[in-house]
Structure formats: structure tokens, C-alpha cells
Backbone bond lengths (Angstrom), bond angles and torsions (degrees), N, CA, C in turn:
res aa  C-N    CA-C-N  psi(-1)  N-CA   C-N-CA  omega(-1)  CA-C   N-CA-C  phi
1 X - - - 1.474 - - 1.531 110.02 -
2 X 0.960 132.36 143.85 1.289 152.92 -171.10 1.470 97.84 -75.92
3 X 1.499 122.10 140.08 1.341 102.69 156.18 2.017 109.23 -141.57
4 X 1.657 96.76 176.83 1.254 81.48 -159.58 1.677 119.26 103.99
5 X 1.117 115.81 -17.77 1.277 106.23 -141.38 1.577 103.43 -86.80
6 X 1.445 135.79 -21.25 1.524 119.45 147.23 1.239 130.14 -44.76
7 X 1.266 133.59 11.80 1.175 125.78 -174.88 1.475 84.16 -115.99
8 X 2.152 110.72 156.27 1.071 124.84 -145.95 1.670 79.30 -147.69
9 X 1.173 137.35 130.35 1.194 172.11 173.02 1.577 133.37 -118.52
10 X 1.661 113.40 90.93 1.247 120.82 174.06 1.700 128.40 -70.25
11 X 1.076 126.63 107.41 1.731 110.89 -176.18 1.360 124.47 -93.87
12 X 0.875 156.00 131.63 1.364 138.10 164.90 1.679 122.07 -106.32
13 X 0.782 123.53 130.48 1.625 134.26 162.24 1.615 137.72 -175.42
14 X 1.162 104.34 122.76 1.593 99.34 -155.36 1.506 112.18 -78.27
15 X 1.844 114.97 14.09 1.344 122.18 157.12 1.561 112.30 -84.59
16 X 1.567 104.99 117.74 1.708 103.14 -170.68 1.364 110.87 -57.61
17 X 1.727 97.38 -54.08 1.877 104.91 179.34 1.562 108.74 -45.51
18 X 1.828 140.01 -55.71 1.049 107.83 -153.43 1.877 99.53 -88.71
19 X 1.195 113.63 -14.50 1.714 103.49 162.69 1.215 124.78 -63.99
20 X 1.262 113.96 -2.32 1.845 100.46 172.59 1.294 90.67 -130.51
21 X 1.802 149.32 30.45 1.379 155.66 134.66 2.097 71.79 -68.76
22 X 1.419 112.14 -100.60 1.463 113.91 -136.70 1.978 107.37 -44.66
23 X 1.138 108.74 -38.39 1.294 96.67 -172.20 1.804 116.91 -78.78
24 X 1.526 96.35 -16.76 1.821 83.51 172.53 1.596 107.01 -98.12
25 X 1.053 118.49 25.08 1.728 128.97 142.69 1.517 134.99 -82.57
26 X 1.190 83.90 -19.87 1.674 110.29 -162.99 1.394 95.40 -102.11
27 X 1.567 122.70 -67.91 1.341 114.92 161.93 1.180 121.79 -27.98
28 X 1.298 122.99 -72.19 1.547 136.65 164.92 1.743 105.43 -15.44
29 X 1.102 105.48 -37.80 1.388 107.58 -159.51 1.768 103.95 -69.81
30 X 1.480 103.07 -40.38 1.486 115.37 -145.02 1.660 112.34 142.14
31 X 1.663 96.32 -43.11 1.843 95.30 -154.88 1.746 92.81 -68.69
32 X 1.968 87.60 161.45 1.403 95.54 176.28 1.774 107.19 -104.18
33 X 1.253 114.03 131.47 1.859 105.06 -175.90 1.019 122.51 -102.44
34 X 1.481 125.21 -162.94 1.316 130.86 179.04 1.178 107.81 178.31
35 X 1.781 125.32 117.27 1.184 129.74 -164.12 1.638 110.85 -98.76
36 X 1.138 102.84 163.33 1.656 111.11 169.95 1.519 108.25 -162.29
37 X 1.716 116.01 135.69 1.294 104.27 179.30 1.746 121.69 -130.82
38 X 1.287 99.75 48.91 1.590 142.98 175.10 1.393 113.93 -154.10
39 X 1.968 105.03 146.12 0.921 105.00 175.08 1.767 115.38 -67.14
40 X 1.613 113.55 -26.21 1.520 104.39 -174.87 1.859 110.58 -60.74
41 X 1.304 86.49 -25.08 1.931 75.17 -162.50 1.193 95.32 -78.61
42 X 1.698 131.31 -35.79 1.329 104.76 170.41 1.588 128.37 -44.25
43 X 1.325 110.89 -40.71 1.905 96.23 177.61 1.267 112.38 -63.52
44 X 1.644 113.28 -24.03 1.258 117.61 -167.02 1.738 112.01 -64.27
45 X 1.489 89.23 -32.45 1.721 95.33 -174.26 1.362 104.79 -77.38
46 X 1.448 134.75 -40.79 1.533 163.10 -173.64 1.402 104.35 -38.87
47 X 1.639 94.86 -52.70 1.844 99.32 172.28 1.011 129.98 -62.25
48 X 1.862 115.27 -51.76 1.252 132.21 -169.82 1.366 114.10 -76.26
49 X 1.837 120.10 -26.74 1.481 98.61 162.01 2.053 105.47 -138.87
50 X 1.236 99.66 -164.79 1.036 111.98 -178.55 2.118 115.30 -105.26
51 X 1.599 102.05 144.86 1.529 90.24 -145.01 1.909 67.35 -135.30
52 X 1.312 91.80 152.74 2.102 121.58 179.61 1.273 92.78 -98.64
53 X 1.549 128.94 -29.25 1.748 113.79 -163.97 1.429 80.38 -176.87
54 X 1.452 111.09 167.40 1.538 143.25 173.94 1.277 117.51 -142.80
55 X 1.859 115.97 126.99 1.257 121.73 166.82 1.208 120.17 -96.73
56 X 1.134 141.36 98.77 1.502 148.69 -179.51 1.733 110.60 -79.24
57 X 1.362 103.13 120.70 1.536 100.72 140.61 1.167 139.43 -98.88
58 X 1.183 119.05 128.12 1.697 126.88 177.43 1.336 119.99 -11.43
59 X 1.403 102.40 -76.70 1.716 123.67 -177.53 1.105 108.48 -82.88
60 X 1.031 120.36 118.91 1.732 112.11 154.39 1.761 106.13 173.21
61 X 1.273 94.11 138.95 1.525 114.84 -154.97 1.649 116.15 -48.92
62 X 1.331 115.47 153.38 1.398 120.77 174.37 1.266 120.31 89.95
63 X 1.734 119.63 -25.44 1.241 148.96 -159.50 1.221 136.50 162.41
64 X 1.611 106.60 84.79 1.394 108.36 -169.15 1.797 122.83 -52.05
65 X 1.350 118.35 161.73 1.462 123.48 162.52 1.487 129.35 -11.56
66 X 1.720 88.66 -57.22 1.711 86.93 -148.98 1.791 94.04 -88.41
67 X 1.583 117.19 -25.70 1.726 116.07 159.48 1.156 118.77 -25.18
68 X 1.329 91.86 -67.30 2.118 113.97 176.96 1.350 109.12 -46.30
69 X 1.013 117.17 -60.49 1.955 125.24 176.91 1.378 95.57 -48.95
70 X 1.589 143.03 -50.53 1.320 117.80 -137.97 1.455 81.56 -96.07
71 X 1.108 147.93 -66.88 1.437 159.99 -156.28 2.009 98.10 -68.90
72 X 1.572 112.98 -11.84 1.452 92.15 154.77 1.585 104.13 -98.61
73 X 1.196 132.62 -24.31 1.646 132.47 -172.52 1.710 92.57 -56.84
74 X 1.743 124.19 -38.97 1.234 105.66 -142.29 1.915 102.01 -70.83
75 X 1.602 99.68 8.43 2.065 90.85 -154.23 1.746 73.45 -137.13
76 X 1.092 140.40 -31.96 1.520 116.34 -163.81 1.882 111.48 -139.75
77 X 0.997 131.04 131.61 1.533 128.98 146.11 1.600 133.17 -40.66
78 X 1.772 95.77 -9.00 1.740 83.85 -176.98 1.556 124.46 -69.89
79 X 1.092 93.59 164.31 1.712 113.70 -147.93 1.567 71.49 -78.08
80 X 1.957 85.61 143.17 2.079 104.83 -174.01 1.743 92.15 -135.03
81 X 1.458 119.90 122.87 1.372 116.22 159.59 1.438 90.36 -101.58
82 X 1.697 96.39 137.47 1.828 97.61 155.09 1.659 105.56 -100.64
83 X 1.339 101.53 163.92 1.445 130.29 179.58 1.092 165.10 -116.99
84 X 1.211 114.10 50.66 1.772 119.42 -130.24 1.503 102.47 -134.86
85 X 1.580 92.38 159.60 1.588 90.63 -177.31 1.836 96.40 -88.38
86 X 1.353 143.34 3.64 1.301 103.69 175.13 1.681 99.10 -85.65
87 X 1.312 101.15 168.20 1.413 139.09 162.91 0.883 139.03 -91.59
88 X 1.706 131.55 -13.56 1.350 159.82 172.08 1.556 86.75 -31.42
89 X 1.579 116.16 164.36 1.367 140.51 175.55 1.740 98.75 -109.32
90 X 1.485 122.47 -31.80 0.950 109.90 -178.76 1.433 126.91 -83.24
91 X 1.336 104.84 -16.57 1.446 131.58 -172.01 2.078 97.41 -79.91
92 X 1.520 108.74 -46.11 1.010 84.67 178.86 1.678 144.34 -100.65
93 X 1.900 81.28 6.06 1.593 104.55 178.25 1.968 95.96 -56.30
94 X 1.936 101.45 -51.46 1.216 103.53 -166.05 1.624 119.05 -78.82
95 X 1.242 121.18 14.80 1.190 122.56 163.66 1.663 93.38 -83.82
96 X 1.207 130.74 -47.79 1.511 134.89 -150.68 1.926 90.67 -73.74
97 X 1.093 107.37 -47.61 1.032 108.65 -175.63 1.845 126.12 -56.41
98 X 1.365 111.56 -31.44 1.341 123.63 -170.22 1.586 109.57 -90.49
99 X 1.753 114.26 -3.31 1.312 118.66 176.83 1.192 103.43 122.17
100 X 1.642 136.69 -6.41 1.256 105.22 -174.89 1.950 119.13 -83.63
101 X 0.978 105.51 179.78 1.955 113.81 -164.87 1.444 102.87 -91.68
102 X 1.529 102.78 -51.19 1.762 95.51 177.62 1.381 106.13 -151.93
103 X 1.414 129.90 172.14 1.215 137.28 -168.74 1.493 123.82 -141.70
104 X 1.377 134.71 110.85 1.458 125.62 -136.90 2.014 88.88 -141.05
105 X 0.960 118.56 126.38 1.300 133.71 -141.26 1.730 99.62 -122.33
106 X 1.645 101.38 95.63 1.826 92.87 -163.94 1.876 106.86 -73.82
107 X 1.361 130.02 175.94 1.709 110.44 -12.73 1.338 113.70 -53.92
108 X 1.398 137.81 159.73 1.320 141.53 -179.97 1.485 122.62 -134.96
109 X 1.098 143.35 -178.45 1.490 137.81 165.33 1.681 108.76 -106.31
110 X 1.668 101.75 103.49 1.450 91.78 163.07 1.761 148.19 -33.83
111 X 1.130 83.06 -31.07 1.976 107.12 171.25 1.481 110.18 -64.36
112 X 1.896 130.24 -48.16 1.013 161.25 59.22 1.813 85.43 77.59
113 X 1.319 98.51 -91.38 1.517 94.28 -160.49 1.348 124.42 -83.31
114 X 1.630 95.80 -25.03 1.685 98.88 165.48 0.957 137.01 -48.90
115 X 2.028 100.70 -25.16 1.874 108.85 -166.05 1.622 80.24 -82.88
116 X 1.590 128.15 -41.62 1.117 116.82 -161.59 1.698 123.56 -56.49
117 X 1.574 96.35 -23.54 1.472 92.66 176.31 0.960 104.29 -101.45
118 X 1.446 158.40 -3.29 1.543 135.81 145.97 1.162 99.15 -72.40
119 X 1.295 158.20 -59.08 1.479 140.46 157.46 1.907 96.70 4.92
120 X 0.901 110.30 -95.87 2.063 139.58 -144.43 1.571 92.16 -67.23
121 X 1.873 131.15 -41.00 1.040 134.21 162.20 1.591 107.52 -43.90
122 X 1.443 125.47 -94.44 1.395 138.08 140.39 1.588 113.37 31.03
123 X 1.744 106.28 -75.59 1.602 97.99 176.56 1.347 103.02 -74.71
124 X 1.238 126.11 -46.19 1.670 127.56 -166.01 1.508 98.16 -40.51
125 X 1.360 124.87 -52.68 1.447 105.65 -170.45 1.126 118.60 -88.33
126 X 1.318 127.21 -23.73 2.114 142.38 166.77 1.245 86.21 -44.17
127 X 1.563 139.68 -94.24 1.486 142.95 179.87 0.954 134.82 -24.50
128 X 1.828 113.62 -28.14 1.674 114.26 -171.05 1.481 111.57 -51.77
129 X 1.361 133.41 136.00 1.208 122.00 171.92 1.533 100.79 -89.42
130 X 1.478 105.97 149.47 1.198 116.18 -169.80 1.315 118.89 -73.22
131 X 1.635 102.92 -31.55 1.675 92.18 172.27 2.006 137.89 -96.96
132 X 1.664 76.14 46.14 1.242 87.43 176.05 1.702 106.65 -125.40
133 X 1.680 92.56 25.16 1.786 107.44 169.48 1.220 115.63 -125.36
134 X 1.149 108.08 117.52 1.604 119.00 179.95 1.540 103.03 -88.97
135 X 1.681 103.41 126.22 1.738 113.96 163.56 1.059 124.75 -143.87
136 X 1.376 106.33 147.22 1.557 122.22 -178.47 1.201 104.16 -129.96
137 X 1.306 138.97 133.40 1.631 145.25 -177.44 1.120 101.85 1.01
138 X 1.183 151.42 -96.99 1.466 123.59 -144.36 1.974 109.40 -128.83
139 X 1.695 88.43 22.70 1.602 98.03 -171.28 1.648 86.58 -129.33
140 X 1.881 95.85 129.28 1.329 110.43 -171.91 2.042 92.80 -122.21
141 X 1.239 114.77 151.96 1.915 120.85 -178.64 1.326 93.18 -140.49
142 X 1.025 107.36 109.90 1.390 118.96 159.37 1.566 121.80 -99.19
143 X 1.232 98.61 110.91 1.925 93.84 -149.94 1.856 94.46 -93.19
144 X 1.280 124.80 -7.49 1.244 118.67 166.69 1.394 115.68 -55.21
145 X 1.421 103.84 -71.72 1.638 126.74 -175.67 1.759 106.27 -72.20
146 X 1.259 124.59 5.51 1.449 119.80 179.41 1.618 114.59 59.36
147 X 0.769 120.17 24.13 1.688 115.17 -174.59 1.591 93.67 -138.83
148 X 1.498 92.50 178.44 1.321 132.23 -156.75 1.371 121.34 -145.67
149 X 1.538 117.83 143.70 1.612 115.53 -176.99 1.644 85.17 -138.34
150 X 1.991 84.02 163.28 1.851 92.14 156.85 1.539 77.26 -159.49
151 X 1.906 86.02 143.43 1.447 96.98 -163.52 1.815 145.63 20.25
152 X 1.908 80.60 47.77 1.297 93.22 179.61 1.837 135.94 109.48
153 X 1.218 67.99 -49.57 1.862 94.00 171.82 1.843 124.74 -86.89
154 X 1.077 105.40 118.38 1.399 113.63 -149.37 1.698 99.22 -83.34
155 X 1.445 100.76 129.95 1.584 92.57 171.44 1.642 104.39 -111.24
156 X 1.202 94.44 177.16 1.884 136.51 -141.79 1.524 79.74 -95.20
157 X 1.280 157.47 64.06 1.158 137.71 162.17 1.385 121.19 -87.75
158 X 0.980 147.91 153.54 1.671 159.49 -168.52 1.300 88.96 -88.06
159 X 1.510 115.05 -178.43 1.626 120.66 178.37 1.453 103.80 -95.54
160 X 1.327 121.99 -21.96 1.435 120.31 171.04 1.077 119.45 -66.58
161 X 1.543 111.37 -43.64 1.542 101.50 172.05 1.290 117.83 -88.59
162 X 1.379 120.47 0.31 1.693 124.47 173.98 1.509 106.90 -71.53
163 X 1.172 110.80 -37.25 1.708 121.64 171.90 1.394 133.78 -70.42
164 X 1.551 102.29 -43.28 1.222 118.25 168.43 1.879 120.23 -55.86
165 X 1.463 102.39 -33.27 1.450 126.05 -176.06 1.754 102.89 -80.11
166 X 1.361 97.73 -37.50 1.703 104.51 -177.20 1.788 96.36 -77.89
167 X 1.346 117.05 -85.90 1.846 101.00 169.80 1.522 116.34 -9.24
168 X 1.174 95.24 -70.92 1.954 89.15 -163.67 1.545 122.12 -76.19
169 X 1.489 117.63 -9.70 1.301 132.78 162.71 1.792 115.55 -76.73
170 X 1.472 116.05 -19.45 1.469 123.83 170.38 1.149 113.01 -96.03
171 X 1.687 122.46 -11.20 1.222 120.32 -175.85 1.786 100.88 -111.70
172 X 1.099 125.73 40.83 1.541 136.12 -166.86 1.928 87.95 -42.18
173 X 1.433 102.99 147.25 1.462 127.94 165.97 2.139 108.92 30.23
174 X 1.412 88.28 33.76 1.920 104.16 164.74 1.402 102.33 -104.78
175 X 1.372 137.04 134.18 1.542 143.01 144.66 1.522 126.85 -60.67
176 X 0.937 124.67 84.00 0.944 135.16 145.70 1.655 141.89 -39.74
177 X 1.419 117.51 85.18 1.881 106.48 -178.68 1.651 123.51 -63.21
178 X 1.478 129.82 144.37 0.602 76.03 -179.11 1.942 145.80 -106.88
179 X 1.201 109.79 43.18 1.421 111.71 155.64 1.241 121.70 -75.20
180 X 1.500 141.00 -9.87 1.439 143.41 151.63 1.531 118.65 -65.61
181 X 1.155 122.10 -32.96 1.264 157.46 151.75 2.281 87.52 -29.75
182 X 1.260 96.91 -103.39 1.301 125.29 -163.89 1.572 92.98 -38.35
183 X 1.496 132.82 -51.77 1.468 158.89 -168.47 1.796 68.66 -58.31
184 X 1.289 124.05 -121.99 0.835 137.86 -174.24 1.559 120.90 11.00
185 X 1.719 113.23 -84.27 1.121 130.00 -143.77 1.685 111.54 -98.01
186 X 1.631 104.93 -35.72 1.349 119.28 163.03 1.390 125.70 -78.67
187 X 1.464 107.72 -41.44 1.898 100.83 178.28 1.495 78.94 142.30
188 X 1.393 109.40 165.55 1.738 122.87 164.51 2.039 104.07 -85.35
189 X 1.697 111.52 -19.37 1.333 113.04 -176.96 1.441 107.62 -106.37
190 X 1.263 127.97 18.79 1.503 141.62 158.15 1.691 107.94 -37.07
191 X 1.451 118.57 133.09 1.362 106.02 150.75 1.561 108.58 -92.25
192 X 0.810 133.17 6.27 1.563 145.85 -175.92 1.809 100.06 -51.76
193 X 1.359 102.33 144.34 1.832 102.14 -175.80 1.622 96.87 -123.01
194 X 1.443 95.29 -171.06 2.059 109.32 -165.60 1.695 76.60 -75.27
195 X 0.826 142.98 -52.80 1.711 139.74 -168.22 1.624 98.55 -40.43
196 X 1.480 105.02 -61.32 1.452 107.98 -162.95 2.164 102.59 -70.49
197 X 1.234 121.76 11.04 1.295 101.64 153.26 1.247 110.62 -128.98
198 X 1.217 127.37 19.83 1.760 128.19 162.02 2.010 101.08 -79.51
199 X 1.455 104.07 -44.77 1.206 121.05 -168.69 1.464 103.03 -60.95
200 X 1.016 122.53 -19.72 1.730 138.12 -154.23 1.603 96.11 -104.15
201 X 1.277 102.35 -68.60 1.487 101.09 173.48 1.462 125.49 -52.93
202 X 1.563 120.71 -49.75 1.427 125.63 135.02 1.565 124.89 7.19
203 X 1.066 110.79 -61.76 1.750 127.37 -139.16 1.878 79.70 -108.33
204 X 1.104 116.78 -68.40 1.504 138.51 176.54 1.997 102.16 -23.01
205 X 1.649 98.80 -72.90 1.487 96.77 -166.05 1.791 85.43 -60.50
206 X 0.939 138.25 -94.73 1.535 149.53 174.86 1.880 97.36 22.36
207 X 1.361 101.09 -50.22 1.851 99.37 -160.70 1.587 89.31 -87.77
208 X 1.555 133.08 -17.07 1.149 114.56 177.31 1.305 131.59 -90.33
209 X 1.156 115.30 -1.15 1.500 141.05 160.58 2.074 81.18 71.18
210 X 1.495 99.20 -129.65 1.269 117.24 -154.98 1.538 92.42 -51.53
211 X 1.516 131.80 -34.45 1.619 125.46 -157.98 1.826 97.94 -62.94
212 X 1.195 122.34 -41.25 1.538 153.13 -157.70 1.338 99.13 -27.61
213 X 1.408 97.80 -33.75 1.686 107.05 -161.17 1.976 105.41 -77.59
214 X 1.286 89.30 -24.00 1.454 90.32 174.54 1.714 124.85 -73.04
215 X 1.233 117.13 -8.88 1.674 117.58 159.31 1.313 117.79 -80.73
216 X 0.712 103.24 96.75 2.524 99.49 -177.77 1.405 94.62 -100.23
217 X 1.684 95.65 141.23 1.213 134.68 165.39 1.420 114.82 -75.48
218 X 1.539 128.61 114.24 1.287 136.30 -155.25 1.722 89.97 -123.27
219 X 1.544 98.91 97.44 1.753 99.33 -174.69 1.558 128.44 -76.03
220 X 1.393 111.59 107.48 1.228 127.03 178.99 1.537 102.02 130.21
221 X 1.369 121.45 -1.99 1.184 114.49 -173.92 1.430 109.19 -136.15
222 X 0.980 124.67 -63.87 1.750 128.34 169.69 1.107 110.05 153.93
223 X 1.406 143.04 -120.30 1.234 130.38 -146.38 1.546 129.90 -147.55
224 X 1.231 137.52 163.79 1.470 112.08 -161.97 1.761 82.80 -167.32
225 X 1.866 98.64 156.91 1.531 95.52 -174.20 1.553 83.27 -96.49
226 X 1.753 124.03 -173.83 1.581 125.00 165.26 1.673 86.98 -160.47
227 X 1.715 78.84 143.30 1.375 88.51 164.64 1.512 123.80 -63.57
């Protein structure tokens, strides 16, 4: 049996060969991945799902490493190895410095980095403080790490709907329309429309399976979470 295998692992490196060395190690392992070989598509991916840890490489076009690290430090704690072939002392004081967790200096030993990320996995969850987890029977928010469980099993939510779920889970048994909704959860400079938070809520109950039932539709007005 595989183990490990809820945990979700972003890599980046715009060398094809050593991104498919680290992730069919990682696979191997259990973990589930997701590649990118620019720094833009990494944010790009960052948004669209939710990630247990990030492997950064240094170099790589459009947007180097340590960019990516600071602009992910500014919204999350997840654990960041950078990855690079320099060796410099200064290079890697200032990776340590900008937030990242650990720093692994190629060539490297694949075996090597795996322990390193169950290592950095390992404390990440020993440390979590607990009250930065919101629960309700079988729906857990972990607003550090941006994600979400119900009964355990972690869903795939976007950051829109990770937010949208966080709003209406802090605002327990408040109504919400939805243009307060959009005010709220999108920005006041959103081009986002009343479609784009029916569509949201939509997609939202759908990923929560049994929790789903806990967002009600308040007709003529919009929407509200309940215990």
C-alpha cells in the first residue's frame, strides 16, 4: 500500500529530466504531484489548487524561485524546499531567509529529498496549532494550509472556493445576497458577476459531498452556511 498518499506536492523546474526524476520518486512514494516549469505557472497552479509542500527551483524563466517563495510566504506557511544547482552560501542563507523550510543543492540523491519532505511534512503537521482549524462534524478548514477535508478526505478546492467556504463558515447562520457575497469574497474591483457566485456555490456544495447540505439557499436573497 502506498502511503502518504493525501498529501499533494507542487514541483517546479524548468529541467524536464530532473522534474520527472523528482516526481516519479515522489509518486513512488505515495505523494500525489503537480508539475510546473516556470515560475508564472507555479502561482498559476497555487491558485487553482491546494498544495501540502512546494519544490521550487531557483532558476527558471519568467520568475525566478525565490519571487515564487516570497509571494507564496505572503498568503500561506506551506513548507517550500528550494532547488538549485548553485552552491553559494549566500544564495542559500537568502533562500532561508525569504521563508523557505529547506534547501537541497543539486546534483542530489533522490532518496535524499524524499526523507526531506516527510521530514518538513512531519513537523508541518506535529506544529499545526489547532486553532487555526475550523470543525464541524465531519468538515475540517484549515485556513493556514488553505484546504479543506470532510471526513478526512481532502478536497480539490480552488482559492475562490477555499474562501468562499472560509466567509460563509465564519459567518455561521448570517444571509448573505449574493452581491455581498461577490463584495466580500471576490474584491469590490472583481469583474466577477451574481452568476459567478451561484456557479461557485454550485461547484462548492458538489466538492463537499455529504457537508454540501450545510450551505442553504435562502430564496430571494442568497445564501447562508447552518449548522
Amino acid at each position: 500500500m502506498k502511503k502518504m498518499s493525501r498529501y499533494k506536492v507542487l514541483i517546479a523546474d524548468d529541467e524536464e529530466q530532473m522534474l520527472m526524476l523528482v516526481r516519479s520518486y515522489l509518486e513512488k512514494e505515495g505523494y500525489q504531484t503537480v508539475a510546473a516549469i516556470d515560475g508564472e505557472e507555479v502561482l498559476a497552479r497555487w491558485e487553482q489548487e491546494s498544495f501540502d509542500l512546494v519544490i521550487l527551483d531557483i532558476m527558471m524563466p519568467k520568475m525566478d524561485g525565490f519571487t515564487v517563495c516570497q509571494k507564496i510566504r505572503e498568503v500561506s506557511k506551506v513548507p517550500i524546499i528550494m532547488l538549485t544547482a548553485k552552491s553559494e552560501e549566500l544564495d542559500r542563507i537568502h533562500g532561508l531567509k525569504i521563508g523557505a523550510d529547506d534547501y537541497i543543492v543539486k546534483p542530489f540523491s533522490p532518496k535524499e529529498l524524499v526523507a526531506r519532505v516527510e521530514a518538513l511534512l512531519r513537523r508541518s503537521n506535529d506544529f499545526k496549532p489547532r486553532q487555526n482549524v475550523l470543525e464541524l462534524g465531519d468538515l475540517a478548514i484549515d485556513l493556514e494550509g488553505y484546504t479543506a477535508e470532510v471526513q478526512g478526505k481532502r478536497l480539490n478546492l480552488t482559492r475562490k472556493e477555499f474562501s468562499l467556504l472560509e466567509f460563509l463558515f465564519n459567518h455561521r447562520g448570517q444571509v448573505f445576497s449574493r452581491e455581498q457575497l461577490l463584495d466580500h469574497v471576490w474584491g469590490l474591483e472583481s469583474t466577477g458577476t451574481l452568476r459567478t457566485v451561484d456557479t461557485h456555490v454550485k461547484t462548492l456544495r458538489i466538492k463537499l459531498g455529504s457537508a454540501g447540505q450545510l450551505i442553504k439557499t435562502v430564496w430571494g436573497v442568497g445564501y447562508k452556511f447552518e449548522d
